[in-house]
C-alpha positions as CSV (number, residue, x, y, z in Angstrom):
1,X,-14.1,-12.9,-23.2
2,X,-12.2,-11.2,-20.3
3,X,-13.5,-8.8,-17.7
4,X,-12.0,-6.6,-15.1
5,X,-14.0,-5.6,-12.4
6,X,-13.1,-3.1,-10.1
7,X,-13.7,-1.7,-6.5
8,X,-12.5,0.6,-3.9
9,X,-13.1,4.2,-5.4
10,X,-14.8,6.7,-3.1
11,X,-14.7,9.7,-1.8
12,X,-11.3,10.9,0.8
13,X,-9.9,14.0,2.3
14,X,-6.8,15.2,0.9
15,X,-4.0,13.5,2.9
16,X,-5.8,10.9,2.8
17,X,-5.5,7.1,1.3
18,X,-7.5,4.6,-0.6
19,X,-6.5,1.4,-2.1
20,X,-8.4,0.0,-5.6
21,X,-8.1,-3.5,-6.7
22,X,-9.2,-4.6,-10.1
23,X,-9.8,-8.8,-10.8
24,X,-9.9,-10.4,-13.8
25,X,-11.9,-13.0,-15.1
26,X,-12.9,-15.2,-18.4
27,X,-10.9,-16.5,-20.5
28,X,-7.1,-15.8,-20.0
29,X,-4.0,-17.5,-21.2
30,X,-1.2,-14.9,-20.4
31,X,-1.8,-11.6,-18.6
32,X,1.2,-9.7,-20.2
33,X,0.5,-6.7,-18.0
34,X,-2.1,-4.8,-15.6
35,X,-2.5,-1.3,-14.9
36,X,-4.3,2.0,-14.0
37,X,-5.3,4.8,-16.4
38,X,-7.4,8.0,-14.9
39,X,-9.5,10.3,-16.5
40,X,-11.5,13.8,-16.1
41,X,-14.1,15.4,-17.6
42,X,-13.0,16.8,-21.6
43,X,-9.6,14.6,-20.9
44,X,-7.2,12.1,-22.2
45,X,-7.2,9.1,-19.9
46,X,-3.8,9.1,-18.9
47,X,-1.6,6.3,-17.3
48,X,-1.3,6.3,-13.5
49,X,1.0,2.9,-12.9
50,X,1.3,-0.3,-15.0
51,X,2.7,-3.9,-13.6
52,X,3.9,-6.3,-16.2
53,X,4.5,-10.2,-15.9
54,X,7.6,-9.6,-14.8
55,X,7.2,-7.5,-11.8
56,X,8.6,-4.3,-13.3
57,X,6.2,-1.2,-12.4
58,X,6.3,2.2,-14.1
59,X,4.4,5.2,-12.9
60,X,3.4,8.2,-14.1
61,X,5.5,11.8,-12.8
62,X,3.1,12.9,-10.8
63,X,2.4,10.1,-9.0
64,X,5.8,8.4,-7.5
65,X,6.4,8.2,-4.2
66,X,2.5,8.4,-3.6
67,X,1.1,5.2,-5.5
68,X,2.1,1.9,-5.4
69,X,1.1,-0.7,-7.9
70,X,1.2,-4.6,-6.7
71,X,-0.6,-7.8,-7.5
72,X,-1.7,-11.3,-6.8
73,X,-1.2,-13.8,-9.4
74,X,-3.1,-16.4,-8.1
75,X,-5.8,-14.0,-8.5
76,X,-5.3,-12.5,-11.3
77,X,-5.8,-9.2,-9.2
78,X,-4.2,-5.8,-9.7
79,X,-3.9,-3.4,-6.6
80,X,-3.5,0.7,-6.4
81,X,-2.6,2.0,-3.0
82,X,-3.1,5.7,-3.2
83,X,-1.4,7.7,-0.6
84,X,-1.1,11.5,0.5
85,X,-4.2,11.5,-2.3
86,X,-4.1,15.6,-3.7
87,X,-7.3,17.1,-5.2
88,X,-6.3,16.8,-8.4
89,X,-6.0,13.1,-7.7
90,X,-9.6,13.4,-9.0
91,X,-11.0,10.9,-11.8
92,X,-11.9,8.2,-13.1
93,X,-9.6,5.8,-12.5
94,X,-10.4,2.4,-14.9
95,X,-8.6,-1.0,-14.4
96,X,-6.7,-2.1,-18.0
97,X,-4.9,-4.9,-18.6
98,X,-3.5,-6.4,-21.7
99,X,-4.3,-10.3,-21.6
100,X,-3.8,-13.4,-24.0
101,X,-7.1,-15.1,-24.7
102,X,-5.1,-17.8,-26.5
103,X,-1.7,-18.7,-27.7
104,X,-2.2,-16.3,-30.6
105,X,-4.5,-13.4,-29.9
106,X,-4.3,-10.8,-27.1
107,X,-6.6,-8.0,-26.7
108,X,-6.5,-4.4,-24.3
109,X,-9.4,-5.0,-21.8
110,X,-11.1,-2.5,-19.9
111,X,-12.9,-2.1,-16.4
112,X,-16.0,-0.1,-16.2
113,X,-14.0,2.6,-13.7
114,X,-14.3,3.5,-10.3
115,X,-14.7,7.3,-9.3
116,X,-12.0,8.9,-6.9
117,X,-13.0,12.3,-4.8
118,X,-9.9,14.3,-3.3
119,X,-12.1,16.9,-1.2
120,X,-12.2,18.3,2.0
């Protein structure tokens, strides 16, 4: 099996900035792309910023120019670097990835989330 474990959520003034990082571990043969999803109370979790294999990013509308997605292949580690964070930056924000565990069968994983407070 594969797990994502992440850290860096907390709580920030608005303005402010906070970088998560998400690691995954287990049995991989091919990550084919990591990302972050958030969600609030009574919501869809919605995309935030994905990274594929090949380096290409895409990021939700609202928010480019404020987010920047990266990693580190030789640890199979996905970074968020939130900037000029906004109240309703506000969520849960979980890790996702969507990983080979063979030459044949790939899988969506999961992290168990890491809350994010925008407040003064």
């Amino acid at each position: 099996q594969v797990q994502l474990v992440e850290s860096g959520g907390g709580l920030v003034q608005p303005g402010g900035s906070l970088t998560l990082s998400c690691t995954a571990s287990g049995s991989i043969f091919h990550i084919v792309a990591l990302g972050w999803y958030r969600q609030a109370p009574g919501k869809q979790r919605e995309l935030v910023a994905t990274i594929n294999a090949g380096g290409s990013t895409d990021y939700a509308d609202s928010v480019k120019g404020r987010f920047t997605i990266s990693r580190d292949n030789a640890k199979n580690t996905v970074y968020l670097q939130m900037n000029s964070l906004k109240p309703e930056d506000t969520d849960v924000y979980y890790c996702h990835g969507r990983i080979y565990s063979s030459t044949t069968r790939w899988n969506e994983y999961w992290g168990q989330g890491t809350q994010v407070t925008v407040s003064s």
